[in-house]
Steps between C-alpha positions, in 0.01 A plus 500: 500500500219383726132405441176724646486849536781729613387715793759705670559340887428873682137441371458159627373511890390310782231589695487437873220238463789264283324596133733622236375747254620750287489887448338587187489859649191753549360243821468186252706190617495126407502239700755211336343245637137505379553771189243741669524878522441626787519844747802500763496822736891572555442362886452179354855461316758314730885539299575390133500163423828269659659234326308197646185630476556509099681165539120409607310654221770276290392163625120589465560617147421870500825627449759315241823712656661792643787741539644765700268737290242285334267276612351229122084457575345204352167626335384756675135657438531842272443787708105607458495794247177790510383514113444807257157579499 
């Protein structure tokens, strides 16, 4: 079993400026690399993240490992929540 957080790989893209993020869904993505949330507009999104690319998020410690389906995130930010009132 692997260490970090499971995210399934379809979620996981790369946009066509080289940032990785992933698709929480309803417009909210996160960028890997600095643990921010941010807006991507569907133009911005270049394919799903390759092999290498993840390889590279490996050496600089954001991701702990991978699989066909899964890509393991080393301590990611938790997704920003809107409170009860």
């Amino acid at each position: 079993m692997s260490d970090g957080t499971p995210i399934n790989r379809q979620w996981v893209l790369s946009l066509k400026d080289g940032n990785v993020v992933i698709d929480w869904g309803d417009g909210l993505f996160q960028d890997v690399r600095a643990g921010d949330f941010i807006k991507v507009k569907e133009s911005e999104i270049s394919h799903h993240t390759l092999n290498e690319e993840l390889d590279l998020l490996i050496r600089v410690g954001r991701v702990t490992s991978y699989t066909s389906t899964t890509v393991f995130f080393a301590s990611l930010p938790e997704r920003p929540q809107r409170t009860i009132d």
